[in-house]
FIKOLNU-606241 format. One record per residue: x, y, z of N, C-alpha, C in turn; residue in one letter; residue number from 1. Coordinates in pm, 1 decimal. Example, Ala and Ser with C-alpha at 12.3 -4.5 7.8 and 13.67 -1.06 7.14 Angstrom:
% residues 2
(node (1319.0, -569.0, 780.0), (1230.0, -450.0, 780.0), (1320.0, -330.0, 780.0), "A", 1),
(node (1285.0, -225.0, 708.0), (1367.0, -106.0, 714.0), (1290.0, 3.0, 787.0), "S", 2),
This chain:
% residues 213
(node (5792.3, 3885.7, 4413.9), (5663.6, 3905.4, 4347.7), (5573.4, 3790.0, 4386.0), "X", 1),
(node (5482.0, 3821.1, 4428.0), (5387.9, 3683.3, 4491.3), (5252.5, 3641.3, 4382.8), "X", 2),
(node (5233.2, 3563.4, 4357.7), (5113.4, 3536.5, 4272.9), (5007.0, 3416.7, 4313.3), "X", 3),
(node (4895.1, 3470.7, 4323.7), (4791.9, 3369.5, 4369.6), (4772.5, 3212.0, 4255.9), "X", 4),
(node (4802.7, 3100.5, 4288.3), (4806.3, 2990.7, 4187.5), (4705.2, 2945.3, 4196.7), "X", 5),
(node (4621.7, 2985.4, 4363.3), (4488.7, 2920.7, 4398.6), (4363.6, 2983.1, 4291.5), "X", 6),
(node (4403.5, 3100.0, 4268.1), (4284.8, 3191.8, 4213.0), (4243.5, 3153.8, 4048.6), "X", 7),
(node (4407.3, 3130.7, 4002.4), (4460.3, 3115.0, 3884.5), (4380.1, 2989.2, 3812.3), "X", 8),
(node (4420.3, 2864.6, 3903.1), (4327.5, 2753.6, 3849.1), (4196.7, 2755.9, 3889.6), "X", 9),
(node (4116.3, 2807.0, 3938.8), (4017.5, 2832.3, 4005.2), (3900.6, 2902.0, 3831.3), "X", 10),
(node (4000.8, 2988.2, 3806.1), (3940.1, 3078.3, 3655.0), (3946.7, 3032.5, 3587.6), "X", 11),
(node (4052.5, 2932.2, 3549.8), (4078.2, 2779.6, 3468.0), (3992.7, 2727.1, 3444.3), "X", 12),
(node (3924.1, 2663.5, 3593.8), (3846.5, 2560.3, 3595.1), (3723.5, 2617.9, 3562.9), "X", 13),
(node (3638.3, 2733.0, 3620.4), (3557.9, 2815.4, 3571.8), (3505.8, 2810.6, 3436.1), "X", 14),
(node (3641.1, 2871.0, 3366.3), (3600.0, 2898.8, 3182.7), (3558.6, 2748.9, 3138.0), "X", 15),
(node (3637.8, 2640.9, 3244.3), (3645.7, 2514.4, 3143.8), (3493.3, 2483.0, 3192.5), "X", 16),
(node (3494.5, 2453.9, 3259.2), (3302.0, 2454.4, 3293.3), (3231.3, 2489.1, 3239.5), "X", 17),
(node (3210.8, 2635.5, 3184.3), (3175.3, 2699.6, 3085.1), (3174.6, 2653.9, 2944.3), "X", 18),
(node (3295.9, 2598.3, 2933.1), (3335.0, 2565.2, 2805.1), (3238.5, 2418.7, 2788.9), "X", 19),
(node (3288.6, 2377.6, 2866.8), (3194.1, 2196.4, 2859.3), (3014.7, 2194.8, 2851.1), "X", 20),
(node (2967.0, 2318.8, 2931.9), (2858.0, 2289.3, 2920.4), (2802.0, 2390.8, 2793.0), "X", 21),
(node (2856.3, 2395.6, 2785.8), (2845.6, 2518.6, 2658.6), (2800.3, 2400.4, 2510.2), "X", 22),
(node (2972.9, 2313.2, 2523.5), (2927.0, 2233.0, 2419.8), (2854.9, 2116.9, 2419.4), "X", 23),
(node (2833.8, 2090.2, 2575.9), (2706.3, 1924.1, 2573.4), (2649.5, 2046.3, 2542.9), "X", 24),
(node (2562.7, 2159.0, 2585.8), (2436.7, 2242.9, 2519.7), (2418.7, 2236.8, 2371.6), "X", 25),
(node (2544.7, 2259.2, 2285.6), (2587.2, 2225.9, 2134.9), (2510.6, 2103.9, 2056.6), "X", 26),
(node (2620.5, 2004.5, 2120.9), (2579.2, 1890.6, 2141.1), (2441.6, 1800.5, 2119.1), "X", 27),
(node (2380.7, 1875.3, 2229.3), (2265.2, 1823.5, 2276.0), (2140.9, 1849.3, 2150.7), "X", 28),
(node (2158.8, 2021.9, 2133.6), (2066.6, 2095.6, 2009.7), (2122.3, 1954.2, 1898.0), "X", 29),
(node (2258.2, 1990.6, 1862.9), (2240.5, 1903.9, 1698.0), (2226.8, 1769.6, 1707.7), "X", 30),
(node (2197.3, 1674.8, 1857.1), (2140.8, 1546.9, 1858.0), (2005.8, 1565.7, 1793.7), "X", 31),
(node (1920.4, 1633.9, 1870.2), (1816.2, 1667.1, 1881.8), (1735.7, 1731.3, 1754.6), "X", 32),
(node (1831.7, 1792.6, 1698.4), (1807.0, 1847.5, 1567.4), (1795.7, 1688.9, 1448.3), "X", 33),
(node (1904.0, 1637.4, 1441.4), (1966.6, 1529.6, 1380.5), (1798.4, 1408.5, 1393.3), "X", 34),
(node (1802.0, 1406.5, 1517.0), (1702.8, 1311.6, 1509.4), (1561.5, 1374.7, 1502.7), "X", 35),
(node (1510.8, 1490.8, 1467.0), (1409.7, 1518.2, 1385.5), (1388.1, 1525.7, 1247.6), "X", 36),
(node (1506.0, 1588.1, 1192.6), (1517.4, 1552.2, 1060.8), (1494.1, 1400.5, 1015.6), "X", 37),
(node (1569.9, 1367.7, 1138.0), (1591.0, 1171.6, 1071.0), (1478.9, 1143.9, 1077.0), "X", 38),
(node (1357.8, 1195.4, 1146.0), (1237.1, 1149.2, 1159.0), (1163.0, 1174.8, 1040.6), "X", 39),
(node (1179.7, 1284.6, 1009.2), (1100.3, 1353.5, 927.7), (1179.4, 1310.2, 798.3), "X", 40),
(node (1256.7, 1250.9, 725.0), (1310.4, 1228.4, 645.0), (1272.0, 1059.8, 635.4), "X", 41),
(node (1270.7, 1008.1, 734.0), (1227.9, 881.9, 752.1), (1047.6, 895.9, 709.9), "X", 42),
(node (988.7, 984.1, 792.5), (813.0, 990.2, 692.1), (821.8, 994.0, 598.5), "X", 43),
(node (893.0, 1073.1, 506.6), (886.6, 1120.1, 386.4), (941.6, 986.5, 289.6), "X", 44),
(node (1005.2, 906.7, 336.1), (1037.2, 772.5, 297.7), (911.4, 664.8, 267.2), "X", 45),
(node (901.7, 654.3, 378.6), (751.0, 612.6, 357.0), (638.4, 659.4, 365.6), "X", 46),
(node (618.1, 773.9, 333.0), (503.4, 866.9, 309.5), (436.0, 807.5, 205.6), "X", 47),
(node (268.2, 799.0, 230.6), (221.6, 719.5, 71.3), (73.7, 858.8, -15.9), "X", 48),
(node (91.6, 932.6, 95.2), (-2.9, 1030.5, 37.6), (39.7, 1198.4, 10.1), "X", 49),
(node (92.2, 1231.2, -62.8), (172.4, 1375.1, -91.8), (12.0, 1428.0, -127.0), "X", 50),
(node (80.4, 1624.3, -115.5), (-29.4, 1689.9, -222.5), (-57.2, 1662.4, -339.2), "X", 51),
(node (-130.0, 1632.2, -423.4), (-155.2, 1590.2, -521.1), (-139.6, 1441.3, -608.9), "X", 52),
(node (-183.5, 1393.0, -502.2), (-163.4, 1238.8, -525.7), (-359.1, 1221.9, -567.7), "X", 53),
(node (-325.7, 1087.4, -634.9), (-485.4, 1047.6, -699.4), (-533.8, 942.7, -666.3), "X", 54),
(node (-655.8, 853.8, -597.1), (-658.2, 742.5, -532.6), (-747.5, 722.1, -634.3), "X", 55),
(node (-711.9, 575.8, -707.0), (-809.1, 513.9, -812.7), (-799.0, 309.1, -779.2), "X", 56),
(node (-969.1, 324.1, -794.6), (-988.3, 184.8, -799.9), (-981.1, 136.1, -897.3), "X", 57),
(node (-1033.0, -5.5, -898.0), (-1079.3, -67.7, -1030.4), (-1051.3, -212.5, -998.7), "X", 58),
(node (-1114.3, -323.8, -1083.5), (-1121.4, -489.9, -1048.6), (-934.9, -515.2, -1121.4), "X", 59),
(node (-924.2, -587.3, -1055.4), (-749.4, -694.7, -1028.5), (-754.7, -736.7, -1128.7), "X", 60),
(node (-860.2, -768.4, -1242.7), (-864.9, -845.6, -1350.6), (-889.2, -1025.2, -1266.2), "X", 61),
(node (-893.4, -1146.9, -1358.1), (-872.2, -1297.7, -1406.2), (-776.2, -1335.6, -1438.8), "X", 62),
(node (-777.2, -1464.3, -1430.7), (-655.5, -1534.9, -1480.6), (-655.9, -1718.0, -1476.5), "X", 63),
(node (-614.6, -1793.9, -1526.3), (-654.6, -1953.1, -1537.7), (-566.5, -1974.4, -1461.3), "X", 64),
(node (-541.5, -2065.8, -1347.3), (-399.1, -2048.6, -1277.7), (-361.4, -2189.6, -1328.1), "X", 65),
(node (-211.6, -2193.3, -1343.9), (-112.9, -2288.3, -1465.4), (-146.5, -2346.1, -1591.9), "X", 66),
(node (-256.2, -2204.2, -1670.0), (-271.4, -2199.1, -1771.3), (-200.7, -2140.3, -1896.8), "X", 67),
(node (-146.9, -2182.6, -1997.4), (-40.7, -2150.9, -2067.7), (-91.9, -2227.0, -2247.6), "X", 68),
(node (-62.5, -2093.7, -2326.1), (-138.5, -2145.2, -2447.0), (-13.0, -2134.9, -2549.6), "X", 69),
(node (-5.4, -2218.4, -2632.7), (101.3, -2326.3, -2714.5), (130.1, -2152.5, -2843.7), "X", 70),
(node (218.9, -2130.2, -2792.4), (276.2, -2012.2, -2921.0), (247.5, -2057.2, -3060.0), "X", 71),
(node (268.3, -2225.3, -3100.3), (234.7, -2252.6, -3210.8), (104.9, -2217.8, -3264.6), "X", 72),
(node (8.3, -2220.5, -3150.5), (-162.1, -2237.5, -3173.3), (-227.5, -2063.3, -3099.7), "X", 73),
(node (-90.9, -1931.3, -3089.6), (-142.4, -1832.0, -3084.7), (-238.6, -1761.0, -3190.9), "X", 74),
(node (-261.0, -1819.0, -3308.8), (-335.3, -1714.2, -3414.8), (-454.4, -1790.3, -3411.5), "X", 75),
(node (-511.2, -1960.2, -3341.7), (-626.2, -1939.2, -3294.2), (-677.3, -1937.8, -3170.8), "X", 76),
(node (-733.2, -1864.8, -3150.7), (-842.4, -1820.5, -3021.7), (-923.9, -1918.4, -2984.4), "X", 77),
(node (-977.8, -1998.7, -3044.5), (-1002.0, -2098.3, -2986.4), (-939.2, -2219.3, -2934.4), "X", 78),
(node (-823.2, -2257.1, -2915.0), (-728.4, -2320.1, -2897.6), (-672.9, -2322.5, -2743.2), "X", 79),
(node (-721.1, -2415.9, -2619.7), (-667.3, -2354.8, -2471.3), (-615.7, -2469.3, -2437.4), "X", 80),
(node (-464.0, -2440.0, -2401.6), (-395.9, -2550.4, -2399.1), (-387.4, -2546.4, -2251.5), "X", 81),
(node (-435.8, -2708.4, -2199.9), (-425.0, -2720.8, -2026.3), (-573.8, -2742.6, -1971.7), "X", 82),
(node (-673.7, -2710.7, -2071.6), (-869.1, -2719.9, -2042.6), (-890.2, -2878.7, -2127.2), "X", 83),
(node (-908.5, -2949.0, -2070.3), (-955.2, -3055.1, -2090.7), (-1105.1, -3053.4, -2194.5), "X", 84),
(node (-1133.4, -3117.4, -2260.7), (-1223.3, -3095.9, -2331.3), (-1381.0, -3092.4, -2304.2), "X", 85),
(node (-1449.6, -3005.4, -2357.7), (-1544.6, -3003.4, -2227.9), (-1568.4, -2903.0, -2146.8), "X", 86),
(node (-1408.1, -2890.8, -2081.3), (-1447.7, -2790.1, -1981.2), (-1461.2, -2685.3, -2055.2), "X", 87),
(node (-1570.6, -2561.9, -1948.2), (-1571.3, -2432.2, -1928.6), (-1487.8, -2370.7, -1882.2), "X", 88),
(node (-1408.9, -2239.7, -1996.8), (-1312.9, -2174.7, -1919.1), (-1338.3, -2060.1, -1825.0), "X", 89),
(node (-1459.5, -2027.2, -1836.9), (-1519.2, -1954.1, -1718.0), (-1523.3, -2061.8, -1554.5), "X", 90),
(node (-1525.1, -2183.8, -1594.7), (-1523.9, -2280.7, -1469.4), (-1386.7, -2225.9, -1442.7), "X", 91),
(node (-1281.8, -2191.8, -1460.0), (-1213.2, -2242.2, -1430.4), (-1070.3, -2084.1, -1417.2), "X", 92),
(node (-1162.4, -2019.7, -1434.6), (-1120.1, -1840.5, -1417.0), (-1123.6, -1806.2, -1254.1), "X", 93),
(node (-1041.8, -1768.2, -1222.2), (-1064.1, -1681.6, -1100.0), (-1002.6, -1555.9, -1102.3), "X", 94),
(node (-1028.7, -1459.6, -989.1), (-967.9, -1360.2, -951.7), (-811.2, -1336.6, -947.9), "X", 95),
(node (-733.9, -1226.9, -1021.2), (-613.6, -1239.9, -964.3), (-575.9, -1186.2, -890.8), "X", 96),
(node (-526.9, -1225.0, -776.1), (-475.6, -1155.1, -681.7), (-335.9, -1084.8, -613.9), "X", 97),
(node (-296.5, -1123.7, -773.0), (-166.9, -1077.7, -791.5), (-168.9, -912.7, -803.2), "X", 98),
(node (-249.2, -877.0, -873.8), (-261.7, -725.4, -948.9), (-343.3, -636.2, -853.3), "X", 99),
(node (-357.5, -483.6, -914.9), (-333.6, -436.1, -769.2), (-584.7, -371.5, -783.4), "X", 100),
(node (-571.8, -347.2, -656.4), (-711.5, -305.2, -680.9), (-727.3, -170.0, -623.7), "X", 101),
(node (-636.1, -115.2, -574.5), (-623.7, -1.6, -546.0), (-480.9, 64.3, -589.8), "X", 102),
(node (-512.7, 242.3, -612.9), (-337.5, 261.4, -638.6), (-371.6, 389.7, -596.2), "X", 103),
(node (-244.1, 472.4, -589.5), (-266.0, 618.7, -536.7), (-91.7, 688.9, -611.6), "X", 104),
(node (-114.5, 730.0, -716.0), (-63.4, 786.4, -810.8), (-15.4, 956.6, -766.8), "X", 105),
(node (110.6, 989.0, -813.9), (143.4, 1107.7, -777.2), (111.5, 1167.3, -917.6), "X", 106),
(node (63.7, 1239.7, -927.4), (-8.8, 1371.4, -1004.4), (29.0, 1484.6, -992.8), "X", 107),
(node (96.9, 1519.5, -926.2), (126.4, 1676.4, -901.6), (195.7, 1720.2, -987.5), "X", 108),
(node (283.2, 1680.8, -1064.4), (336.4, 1765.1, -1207.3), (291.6, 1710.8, -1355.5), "X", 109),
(node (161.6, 1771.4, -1371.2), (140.3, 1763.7, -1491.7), (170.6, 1811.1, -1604.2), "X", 110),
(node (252.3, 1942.0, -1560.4), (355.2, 1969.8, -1690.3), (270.4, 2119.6, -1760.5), "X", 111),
(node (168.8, 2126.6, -1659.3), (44.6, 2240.4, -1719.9), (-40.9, 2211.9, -1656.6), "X", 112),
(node (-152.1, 2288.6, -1709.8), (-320.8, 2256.4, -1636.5), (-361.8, 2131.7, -1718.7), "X", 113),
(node (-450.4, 2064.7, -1648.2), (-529.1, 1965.0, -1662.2), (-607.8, 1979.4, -1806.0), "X", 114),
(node (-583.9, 1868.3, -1935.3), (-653.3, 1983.9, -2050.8), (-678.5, 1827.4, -2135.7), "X", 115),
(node (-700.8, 1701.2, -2066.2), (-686.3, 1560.9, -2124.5), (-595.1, 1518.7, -2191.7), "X", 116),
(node (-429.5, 1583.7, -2117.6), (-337.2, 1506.8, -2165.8), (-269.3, 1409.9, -2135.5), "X", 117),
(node (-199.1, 1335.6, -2247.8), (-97.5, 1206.0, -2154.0), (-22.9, 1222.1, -2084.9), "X", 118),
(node (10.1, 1225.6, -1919.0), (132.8, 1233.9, -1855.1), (175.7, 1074.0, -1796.3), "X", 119),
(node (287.3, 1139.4, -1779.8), (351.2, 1014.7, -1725.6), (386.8, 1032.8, -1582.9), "X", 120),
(node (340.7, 938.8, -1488.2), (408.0, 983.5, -1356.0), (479.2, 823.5, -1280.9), "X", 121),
(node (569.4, 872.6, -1162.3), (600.4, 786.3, -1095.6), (532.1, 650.0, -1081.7), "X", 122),
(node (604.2, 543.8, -1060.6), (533.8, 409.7, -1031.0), (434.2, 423.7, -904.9), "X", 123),
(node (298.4, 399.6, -904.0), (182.9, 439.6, -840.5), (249.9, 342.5, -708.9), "X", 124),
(node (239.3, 356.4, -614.2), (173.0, 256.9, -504.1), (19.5, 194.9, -480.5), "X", 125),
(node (40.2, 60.6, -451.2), (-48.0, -29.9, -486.6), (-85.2, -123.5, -387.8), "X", 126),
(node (-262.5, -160.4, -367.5), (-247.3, -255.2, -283.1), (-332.2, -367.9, -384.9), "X", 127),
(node (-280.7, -447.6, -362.8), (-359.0, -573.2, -411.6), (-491.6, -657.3, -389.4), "X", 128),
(node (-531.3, -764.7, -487.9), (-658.9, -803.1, -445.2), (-634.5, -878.5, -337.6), "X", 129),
(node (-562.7, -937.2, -382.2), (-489.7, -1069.1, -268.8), (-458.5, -993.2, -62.5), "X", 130),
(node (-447.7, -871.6, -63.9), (-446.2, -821.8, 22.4), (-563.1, -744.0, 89.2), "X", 131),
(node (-687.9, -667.0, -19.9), (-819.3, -611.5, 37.9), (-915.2, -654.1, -31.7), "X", 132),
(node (-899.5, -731.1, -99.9), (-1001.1, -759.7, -203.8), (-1051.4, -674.9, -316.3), "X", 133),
(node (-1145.1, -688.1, -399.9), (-1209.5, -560.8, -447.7), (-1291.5, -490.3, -359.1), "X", 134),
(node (-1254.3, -359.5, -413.8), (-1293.3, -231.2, -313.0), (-1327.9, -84.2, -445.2), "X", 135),
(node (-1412.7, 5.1, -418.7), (-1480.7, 69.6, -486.9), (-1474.4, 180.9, -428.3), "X", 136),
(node (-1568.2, 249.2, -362.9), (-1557.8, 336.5, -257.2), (-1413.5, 348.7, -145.7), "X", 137),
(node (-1388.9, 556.8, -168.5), (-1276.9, 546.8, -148.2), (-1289.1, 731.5, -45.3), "X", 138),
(node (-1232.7, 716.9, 74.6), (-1206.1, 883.1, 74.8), (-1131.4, 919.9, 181.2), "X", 139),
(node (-1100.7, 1043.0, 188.0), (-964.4, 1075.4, 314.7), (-1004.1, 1099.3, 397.1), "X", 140),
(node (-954.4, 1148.0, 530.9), (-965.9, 1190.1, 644.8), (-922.8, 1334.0, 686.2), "X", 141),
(node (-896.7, 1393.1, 800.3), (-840.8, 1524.0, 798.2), (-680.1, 1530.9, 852.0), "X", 142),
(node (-662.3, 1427.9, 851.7), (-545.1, 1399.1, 866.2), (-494.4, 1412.7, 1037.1), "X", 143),
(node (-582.1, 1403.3, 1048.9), (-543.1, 1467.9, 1256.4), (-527.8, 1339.7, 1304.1), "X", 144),
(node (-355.8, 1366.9, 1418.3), (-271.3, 1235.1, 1469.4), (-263.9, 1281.8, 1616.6), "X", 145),
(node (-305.2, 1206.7, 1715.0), (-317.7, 1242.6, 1819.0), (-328.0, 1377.5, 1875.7), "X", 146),
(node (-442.3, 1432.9, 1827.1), (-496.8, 1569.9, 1860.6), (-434.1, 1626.8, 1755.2), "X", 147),
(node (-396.1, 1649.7, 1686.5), (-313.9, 1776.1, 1586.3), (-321.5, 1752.8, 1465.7), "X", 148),
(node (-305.8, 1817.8, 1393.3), (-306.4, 1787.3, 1240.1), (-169.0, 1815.3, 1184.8), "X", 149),
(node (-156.7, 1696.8, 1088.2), (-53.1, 1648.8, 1051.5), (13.3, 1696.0, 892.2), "X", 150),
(node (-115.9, 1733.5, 810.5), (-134.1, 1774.5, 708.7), (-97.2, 1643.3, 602.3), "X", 151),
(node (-131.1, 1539.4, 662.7), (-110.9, 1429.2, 615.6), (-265.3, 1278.8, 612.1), "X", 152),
(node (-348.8, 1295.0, 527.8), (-421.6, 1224.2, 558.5), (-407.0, 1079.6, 533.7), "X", 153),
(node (-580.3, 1048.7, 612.1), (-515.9, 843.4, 596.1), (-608.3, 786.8, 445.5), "X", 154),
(node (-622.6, 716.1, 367.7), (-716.6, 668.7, 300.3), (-823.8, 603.3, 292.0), "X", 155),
(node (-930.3, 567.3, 293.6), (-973.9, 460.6, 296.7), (-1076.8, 411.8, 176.3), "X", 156),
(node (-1056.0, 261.6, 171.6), (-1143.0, 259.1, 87.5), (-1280.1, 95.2, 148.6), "X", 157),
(node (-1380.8, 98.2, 48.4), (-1442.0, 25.0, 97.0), (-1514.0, -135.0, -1.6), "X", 158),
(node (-1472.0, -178.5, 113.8), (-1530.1, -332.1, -12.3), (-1611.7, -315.2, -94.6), "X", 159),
(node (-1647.4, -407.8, -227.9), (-1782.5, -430.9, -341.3), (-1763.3, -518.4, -383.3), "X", 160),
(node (-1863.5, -532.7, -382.3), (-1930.1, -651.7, -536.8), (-1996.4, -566.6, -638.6), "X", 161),
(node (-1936.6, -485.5, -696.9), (-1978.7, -411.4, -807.0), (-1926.9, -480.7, -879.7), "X", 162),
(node (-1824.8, -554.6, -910.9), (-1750.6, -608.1, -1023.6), (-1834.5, -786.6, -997.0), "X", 163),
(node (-1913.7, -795.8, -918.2), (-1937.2, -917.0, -924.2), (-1910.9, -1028.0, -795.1), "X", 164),
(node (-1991.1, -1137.5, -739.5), (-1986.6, -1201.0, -657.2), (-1906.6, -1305.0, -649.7), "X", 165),
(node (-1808.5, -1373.4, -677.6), (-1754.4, -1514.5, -707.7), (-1722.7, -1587.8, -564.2), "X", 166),
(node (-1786.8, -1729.5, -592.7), (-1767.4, -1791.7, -471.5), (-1714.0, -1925.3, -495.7), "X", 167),
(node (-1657.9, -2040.8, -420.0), (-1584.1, -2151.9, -473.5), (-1619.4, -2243.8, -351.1), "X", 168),
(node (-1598.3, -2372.4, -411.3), (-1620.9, -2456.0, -275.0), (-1502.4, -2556.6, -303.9), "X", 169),
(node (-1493.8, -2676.6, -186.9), (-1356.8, -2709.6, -215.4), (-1365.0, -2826.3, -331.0), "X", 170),
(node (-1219.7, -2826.1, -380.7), (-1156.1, -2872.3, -454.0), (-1212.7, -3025.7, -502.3), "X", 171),
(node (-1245.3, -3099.7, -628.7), (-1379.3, -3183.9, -595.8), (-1280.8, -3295.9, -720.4), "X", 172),
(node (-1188.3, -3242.9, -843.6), (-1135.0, -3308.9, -959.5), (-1012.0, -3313.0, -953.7), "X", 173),
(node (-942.0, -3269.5, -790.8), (-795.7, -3335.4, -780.5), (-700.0, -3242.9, -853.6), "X", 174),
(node (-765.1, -3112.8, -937.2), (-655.8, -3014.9, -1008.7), (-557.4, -2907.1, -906.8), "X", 175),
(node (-609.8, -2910.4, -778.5), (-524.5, -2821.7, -658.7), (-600.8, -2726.9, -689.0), "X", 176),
(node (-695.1, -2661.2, -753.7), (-792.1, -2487.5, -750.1), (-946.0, -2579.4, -673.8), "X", 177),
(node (-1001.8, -2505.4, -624.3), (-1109.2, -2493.5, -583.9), (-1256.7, -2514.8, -670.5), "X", 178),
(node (-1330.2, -2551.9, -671.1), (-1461.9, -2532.7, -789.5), (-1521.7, -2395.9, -795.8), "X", 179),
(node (-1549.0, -2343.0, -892.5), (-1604.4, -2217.8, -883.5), (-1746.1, -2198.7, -922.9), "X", 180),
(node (-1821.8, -2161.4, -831.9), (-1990.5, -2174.6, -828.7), (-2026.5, -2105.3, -919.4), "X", 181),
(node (-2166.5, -2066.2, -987.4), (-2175.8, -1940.4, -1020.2), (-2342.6, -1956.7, -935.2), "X", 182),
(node (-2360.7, -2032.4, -813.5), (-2534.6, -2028.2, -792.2), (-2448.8, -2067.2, -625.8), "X", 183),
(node (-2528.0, -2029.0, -530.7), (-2511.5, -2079.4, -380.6), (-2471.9, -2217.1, -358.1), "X", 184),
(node (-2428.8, -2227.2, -312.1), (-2419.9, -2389.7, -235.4), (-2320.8, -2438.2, -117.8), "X", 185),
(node (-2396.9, -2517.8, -63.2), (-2351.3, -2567.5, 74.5), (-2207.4, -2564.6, 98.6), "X", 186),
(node (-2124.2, -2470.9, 187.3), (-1984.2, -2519.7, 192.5), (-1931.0, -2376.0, 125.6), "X", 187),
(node (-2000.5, -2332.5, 26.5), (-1918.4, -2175.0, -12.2), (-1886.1, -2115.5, 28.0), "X", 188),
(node (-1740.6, -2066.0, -4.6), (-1685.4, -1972.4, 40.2), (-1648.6, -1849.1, -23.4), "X", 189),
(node (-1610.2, -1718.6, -10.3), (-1559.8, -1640.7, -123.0), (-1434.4, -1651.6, -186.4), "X", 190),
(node (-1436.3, -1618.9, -317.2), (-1269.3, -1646.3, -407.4), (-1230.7, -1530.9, -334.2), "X", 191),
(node (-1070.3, -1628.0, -341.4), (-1005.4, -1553.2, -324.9), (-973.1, -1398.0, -380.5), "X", 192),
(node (-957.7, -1303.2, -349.8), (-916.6, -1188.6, -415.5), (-1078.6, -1096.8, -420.9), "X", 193),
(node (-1214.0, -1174.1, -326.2), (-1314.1, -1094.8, -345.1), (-1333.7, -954.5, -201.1), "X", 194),
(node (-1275.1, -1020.4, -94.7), (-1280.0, -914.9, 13.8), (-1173.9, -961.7, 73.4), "X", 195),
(node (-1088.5, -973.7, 45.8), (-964.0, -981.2, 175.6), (-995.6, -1063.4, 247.2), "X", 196),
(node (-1037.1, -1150.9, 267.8), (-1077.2, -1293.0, 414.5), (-929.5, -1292.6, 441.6), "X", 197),
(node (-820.1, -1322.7, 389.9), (-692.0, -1382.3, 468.4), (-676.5, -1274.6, 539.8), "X", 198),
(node (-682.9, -1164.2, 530.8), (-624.7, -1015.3, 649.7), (-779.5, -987.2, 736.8), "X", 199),
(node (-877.3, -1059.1, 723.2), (-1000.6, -1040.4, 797.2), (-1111.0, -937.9, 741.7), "X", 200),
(node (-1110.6, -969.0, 607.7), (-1197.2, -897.7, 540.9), (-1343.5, -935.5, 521.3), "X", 201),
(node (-1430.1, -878.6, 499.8), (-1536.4, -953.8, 420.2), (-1648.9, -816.1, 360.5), "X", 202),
(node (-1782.0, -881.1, 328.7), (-1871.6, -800.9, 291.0), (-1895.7, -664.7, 386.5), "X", 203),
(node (-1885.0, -558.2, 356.6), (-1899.7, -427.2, 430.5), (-1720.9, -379.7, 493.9), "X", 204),
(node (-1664.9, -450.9, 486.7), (-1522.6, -408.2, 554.3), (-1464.9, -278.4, 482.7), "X", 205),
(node (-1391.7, -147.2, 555.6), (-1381.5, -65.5, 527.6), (-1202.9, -57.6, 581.8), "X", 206),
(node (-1105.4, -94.2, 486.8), (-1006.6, -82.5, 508.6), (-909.4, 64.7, 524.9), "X", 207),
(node (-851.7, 67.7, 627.5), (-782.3, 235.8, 657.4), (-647.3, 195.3, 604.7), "X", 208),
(node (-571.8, 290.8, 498.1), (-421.2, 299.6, 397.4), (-375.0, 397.8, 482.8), "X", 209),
(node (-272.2, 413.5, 593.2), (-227.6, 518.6, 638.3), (-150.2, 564.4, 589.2), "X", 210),
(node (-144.9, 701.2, 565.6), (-116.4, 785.4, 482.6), (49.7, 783.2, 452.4), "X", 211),
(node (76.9, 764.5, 589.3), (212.8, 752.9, 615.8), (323.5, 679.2, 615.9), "X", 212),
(node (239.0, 541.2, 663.1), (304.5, 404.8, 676.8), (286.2, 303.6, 548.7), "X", 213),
């Protein structure tokens, strides 16, 4: 009985060929798959603008910096422990730039229609004074990322002095804060926390929040 062995591994090798590229083809799809999701799971990570999100301004608030008032002497109000006598505590107030001057709040489950009730939502994302300064004016874009739309827009909002001008010049009584003007003068600069100067801000600057990042 004679049997071809040449033919035999030949169909072997064939299917296995088949077989291999079959599964790099496999392979290849659920890399490929894998790392879109990861992408897209990765936006959604740091995604900062969903449907129904709410962009609200408002001033950072004041603050005395290493000012601290004596618990004993909390029930009077007139009582500021750390102001030398004399001083003005408006001298000696600035901007905080700790707190935030912009936020963009998720809203989308209010639990019902809109009817002036209390909800509670997620911890807002926030940018600070210390980072854009005060800013007032605010609005989106169409969300389009290199030609296409993304369905994801960017934010922006835009500097003010609606809440007020504050300017400081340097440091003159050895306390480490700055003097704080309330009239022009030679050498002024803006307080901190009024337009962003440390990230390159100033009067008219129109900062872009990408939507995404």
């Amino acid at each position: 009985m004679s049997c071809d062995h040449g033919a035999f591994v030949r169909s072997r090798a064939g299917r296995l060929r088949q077989a291999m590229q079959l599964a790099s083809g496999f392979l290849a799809l659920a890399l490929a798959t894998t790392l879109w999701f990861g992408g897209a799971v990765q936006a959604q990570e740091t995604q900062i603008i969903h449907p129904g999100s709410m962009a609200v301004t408002g001033f950072s608030g004041t603050v005395i910096p290493d000012f601290e008032q004596d618990p004993n002497f909390a029930e009077d109000p007139n009582f500021e422990e750390g102001l030398p006598p004399g001083v003005e505590p408006v001298d000696e107030t600035f901007i905080d730039t700790t707190r935030a001057t912009l936020r963009v709040f998720d809203v989308s489950r209010l639990g019902g229609p809109a009817s002036g009730q209390l909800v509670f939502t997620p911890p807002p994302f926030e940018v600070t004074a210390g980072q854009i300064g005060q800013v007032f004016a605010i609005t989106y874009d169409d969300g389009v990322r290199d030609g296409a739309p993304s369905g994801i827009p960017n934010l922006y909002a835009g500097a003010t002095s609606l809440h007020g001008i504050r300017i400081v010049t340097s440091d003159e009584d050895a306390d480490g804060r700055p003097e704080r003007q309330r009239r022009g003068a030679a050498g002024a600069t803006f307080m901190d926390g009024q337009f962003g100067t440390e990230n390159g801000g100033g009067p008219g600057t129109i900062w872009k929040i990408d939507g995404i990042t």
